[in-house]
C-alpha positions as CSV (number, residue, x, y, z in Angstrom):
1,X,-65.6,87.5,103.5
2,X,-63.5,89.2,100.8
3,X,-60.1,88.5,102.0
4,X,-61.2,84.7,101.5
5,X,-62.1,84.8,98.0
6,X,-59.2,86.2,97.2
7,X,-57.0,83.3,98.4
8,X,-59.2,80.8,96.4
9,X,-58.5,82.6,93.2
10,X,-54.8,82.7,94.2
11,X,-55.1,79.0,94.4
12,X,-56.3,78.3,91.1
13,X,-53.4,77.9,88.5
14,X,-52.0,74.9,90.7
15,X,-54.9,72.9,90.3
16,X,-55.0,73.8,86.6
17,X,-51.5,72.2,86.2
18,X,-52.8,69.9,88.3
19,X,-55.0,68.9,85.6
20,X,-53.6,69.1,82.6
21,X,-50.6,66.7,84.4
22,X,-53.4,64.1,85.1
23,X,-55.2,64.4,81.2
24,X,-51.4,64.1,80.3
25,X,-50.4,60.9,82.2
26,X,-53.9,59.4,81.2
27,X,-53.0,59.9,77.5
28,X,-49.7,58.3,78.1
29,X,-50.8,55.3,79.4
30,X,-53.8,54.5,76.7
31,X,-51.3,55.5,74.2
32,X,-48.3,52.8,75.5
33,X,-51.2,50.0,75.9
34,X,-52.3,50.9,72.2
35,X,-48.4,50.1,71.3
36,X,-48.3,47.2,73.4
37,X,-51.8,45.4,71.7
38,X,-51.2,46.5,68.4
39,X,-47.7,45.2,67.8
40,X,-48.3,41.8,69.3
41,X,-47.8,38.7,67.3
42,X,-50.5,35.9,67.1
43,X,-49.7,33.1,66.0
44,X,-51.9,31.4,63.6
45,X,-53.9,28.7,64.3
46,X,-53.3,25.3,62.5
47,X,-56.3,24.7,59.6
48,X,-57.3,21.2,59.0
49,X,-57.8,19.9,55.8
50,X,-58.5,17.4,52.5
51,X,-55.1,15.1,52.2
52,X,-54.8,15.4,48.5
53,X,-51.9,12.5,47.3
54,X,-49.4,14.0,44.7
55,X,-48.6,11.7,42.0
56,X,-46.8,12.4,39.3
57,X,-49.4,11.1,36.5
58,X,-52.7,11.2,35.5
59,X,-53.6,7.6,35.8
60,X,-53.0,4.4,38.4
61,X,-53.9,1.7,39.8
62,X,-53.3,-0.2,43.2
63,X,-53.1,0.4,46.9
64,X,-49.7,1.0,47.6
65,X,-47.5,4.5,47.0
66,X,-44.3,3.7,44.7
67,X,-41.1,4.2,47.1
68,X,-39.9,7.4,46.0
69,X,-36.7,7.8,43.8
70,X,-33.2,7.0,45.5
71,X,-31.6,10.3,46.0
72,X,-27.7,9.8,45.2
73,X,-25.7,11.8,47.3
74,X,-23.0,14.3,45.4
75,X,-19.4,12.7,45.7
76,X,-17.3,14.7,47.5
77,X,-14.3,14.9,45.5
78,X,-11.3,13.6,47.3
79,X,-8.7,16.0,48.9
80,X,-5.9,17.4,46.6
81,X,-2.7,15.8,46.4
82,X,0.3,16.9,48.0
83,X,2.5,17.0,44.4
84,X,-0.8,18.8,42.8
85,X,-1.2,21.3,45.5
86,X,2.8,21.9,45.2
87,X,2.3,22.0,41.4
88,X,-0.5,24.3,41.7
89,X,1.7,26.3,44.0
90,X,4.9,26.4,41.2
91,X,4.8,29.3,39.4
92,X,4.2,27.8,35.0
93,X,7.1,27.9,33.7
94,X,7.3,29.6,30.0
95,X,9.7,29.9,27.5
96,X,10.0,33.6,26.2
97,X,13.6,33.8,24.8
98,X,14.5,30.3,24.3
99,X,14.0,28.5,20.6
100,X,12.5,24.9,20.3
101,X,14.8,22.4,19.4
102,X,14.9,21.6,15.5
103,X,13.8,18.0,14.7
104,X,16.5,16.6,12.9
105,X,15.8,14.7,9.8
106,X,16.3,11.0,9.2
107,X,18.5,10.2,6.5
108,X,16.5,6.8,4.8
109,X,20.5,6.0,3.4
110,X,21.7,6.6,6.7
111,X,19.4,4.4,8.7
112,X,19.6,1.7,6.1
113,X,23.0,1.7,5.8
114,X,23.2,0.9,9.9
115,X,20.5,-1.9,9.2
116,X,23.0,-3.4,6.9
117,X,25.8,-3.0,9.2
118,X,23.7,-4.9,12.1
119,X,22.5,-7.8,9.6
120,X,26.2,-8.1,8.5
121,X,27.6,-8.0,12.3
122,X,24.9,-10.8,13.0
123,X,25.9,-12.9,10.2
124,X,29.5,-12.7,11.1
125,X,29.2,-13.8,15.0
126,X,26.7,-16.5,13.5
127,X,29.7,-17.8,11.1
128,X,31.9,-17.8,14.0
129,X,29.7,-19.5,16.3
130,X,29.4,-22.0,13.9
131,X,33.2,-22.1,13.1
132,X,33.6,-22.6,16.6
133,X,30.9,-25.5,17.3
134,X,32.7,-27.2,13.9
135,X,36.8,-27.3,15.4
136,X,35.2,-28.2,18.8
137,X,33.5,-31.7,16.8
138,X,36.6,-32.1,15.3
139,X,38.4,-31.9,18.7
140,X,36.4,-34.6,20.0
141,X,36.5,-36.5,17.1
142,X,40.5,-36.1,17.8
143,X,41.0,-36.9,20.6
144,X,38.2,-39.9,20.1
145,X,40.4,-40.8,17.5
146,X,43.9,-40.7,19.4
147,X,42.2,-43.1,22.1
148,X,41.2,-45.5,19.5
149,X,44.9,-45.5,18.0
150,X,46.2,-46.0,21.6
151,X,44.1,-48.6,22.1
152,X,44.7,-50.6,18.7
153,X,48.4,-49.6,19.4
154,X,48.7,-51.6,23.4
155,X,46.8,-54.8,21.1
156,X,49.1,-54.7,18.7
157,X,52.0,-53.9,21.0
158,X,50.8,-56.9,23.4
159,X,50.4,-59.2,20.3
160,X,53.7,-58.4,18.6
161,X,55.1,-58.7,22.5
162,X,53.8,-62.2,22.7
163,X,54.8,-63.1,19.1
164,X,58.7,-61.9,20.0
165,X,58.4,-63.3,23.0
166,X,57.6,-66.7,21.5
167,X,60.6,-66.4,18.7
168,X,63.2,-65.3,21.2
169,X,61.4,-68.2,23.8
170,X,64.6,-69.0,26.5
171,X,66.2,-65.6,25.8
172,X,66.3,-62.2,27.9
173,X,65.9,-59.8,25.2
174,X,63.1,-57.1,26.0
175,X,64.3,-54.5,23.4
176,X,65.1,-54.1,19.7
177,X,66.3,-51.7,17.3
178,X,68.8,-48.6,16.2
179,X,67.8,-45.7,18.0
180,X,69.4,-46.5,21.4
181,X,67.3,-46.5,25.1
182,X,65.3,-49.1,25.9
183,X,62.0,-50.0,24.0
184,X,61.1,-52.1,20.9
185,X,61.2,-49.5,18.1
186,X,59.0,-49.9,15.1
187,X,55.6,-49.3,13.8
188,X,52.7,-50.7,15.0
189,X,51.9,-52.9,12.1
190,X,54.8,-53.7,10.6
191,X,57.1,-56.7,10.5
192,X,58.8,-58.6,13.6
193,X,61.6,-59.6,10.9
194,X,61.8,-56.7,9.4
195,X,65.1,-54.4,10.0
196,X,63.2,-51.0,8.8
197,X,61.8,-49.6,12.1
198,X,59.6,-46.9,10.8
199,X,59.5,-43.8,12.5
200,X,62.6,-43.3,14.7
201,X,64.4,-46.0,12.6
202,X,65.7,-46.8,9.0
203,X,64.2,-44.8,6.2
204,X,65.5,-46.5,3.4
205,X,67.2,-45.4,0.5
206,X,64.4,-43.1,-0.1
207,X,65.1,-40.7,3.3
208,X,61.9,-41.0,4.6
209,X,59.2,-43.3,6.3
210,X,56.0,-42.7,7.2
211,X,53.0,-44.3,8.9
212,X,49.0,-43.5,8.8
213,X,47.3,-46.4,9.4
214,X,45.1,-48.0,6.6
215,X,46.0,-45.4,4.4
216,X,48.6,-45.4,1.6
217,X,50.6,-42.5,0.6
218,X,50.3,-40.7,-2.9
219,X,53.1,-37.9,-2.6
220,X,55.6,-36.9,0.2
221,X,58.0,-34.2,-0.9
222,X,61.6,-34.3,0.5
223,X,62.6,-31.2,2.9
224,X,65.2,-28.9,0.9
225,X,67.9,-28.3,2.9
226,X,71.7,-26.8,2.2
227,X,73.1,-27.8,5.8
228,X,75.7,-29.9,6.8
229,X,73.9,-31.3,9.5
230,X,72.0,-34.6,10.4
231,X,69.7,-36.7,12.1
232,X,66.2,-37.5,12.2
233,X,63.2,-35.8,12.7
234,X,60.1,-37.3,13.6
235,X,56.9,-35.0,12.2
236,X,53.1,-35.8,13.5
237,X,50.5,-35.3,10.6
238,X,46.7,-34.2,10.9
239,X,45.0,-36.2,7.7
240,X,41.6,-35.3,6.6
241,X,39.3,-37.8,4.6
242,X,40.8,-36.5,1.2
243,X,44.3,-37.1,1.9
244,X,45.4,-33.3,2.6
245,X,47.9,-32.9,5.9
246,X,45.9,-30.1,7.7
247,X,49.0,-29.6,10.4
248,X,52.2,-30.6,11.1
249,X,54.2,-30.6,14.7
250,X,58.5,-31.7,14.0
251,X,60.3,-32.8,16.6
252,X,58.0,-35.8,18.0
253,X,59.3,-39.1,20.5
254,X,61.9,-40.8,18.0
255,X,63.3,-37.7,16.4
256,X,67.3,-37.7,17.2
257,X,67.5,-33.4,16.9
258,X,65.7,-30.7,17.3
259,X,67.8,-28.1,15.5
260,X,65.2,-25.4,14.4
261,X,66.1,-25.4,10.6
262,X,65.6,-29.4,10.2
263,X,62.2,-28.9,12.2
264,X,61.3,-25.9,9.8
265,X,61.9,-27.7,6.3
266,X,60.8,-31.2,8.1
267,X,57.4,-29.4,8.5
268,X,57.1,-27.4,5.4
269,X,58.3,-31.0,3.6
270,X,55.4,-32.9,5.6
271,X,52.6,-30.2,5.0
272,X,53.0,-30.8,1.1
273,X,52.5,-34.3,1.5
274,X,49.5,-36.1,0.3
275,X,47.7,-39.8,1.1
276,X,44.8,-42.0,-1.0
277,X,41.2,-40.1,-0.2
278,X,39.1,-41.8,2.3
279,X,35.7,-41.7,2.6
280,X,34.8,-43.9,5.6
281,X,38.1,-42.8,7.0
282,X,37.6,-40.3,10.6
283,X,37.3,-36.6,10.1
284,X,40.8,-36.3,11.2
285,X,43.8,-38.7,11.5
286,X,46.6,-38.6,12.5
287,X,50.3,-40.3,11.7
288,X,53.8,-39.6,11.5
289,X,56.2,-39.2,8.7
290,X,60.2,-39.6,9.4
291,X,62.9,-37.8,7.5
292,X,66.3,-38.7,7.8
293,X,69.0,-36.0,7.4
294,X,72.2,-37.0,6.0
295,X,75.7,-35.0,5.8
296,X,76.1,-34.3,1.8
């Protein structure tokens, strides 16, 4: 019986282990389920309640709620622009070294002496313009003029025709006078029986004719002249209303030379010349004067 206590007490310490494994485990588990329920979340029951309406004043009155406020939305601000963002990319440029430009002063004589000048440049083209618009009149009123002279001038050249006609009735004759060619030389108005054929023709004893019709001569100067030459030299006149020649062309159909020193003194002779004054007269007329050069 000894020997088999012996083996029981030998057996001992493993079931102690035995034990203490066991409590151990126990504690482990109680302890991981003590975690588990005491970290666990739970969620919280919707409460019921009293609706209470949220107004924004003490007093009011009716059934419906206002519409609340509009909310505006914020504007969104529109992308840059490609020239800002480059701008905003350019480094600013600053001036460290360089010196503003001086203002310059404005002289008051200066910059009224210029205004002067422009009022004065204006004035002039105006002058001219109206120089201008005045010789073009009198260039129609010219050549008006001329027509009307060529047109008196076929009448009286048809009339006088028929009156010559009739004198030399059964003859052949279809011209007259001193100056050779063909043609019936003369003046316009003058005489049929008449020998003094005006421009082209006789002068007289006086070395000159002239004709301007309707208007009667005051002063026509002779041409001074120390050559030994001759012949006649027909000279067209400009007349204005008070009798002044205002030009002069030598050398005109009748004239028997053109040697430039009788057309030079025939001109200066004819722009000296004067004739009556003429109100109702045109603004220009013209005529003829006729200087006969004779060998001295």
């Amino acid at each position: 019986m000894q020997p088999h206590q012996n083996n029981d007490i030998r057996k001992f310490p493993s079931e102690k282990i035995k034990g203490i494994a066991g409590t151990a485990a126990i504690h482990l588990i109680l302890f991981a389920l003590l975690v588990l329920v005491s970290f666990s979340v739970e969620q919280p029951k919707s409460e019921e309640g009293i609706l209470v309406n949220f107004g924004t004043d003490e007093t009011g009155f009716g059934m419906i709620e206002p519409s609340p406020p509009a909310v505006q939305e914020a504007s969104t601000a529109p992308p840059p622009s490609a020239a800002a963002v480059k701008a905003a990319e350019d480094p600013l440029l600053t001036q460290n070294t360089e010196e503003a430009p001086e203002v310059k002063k404005v002289d008051p004589d200066a910059e009224r002496k210029k205004l002067e000048k422009k009022e004065a440049d204006q004035k002039l083209r105006d002058q001219r313009e109206a120089e201008r618009i005045v010789k073009a009149q009198a260039e129609i009123e010219r050549k008006r003029i001329a027509a009307e002279e060529q047109r008196q001038s076929d009448i009286i050249n048809r009339t006088k025709n028929a009156l010559a006609n009739s004198k030399n009735a059964g003859t052949n004759s279809t011209s007259e006078g001193i100056a050779g060619g063909t043609g019936n030389q003369g003046v316009p108005n003058g005489s049929i029986n008449s020998k003094n054929y005006g421009p082209g023709g006789g002068t007289g004893d006086k070395g000159y004719s002239y004709y301007l019709e309707g208007r009667k001569v005051q002063s026509i100067p002779l041409p001074k002249y120390e050559l030994q030459q001759d012949g006649i030299v027909v000279v067209e006149v400009i007349v204005d209303r008070s009798g002044k020649v205002i030009n002069a062309t030598p050398g005109k159909s009748g004239s028997t030379t053109l040697d430039e020193n009788l057309l030079k003194v025939a001109k200066e002779a004819a722009l000296k010349a004067t004739f009556e004054v003429k109100q109702d007269a045109p603004e220009v007329q013209k005529g003829t004067i006729t200087y006969n050069f004779k060998l001295k």
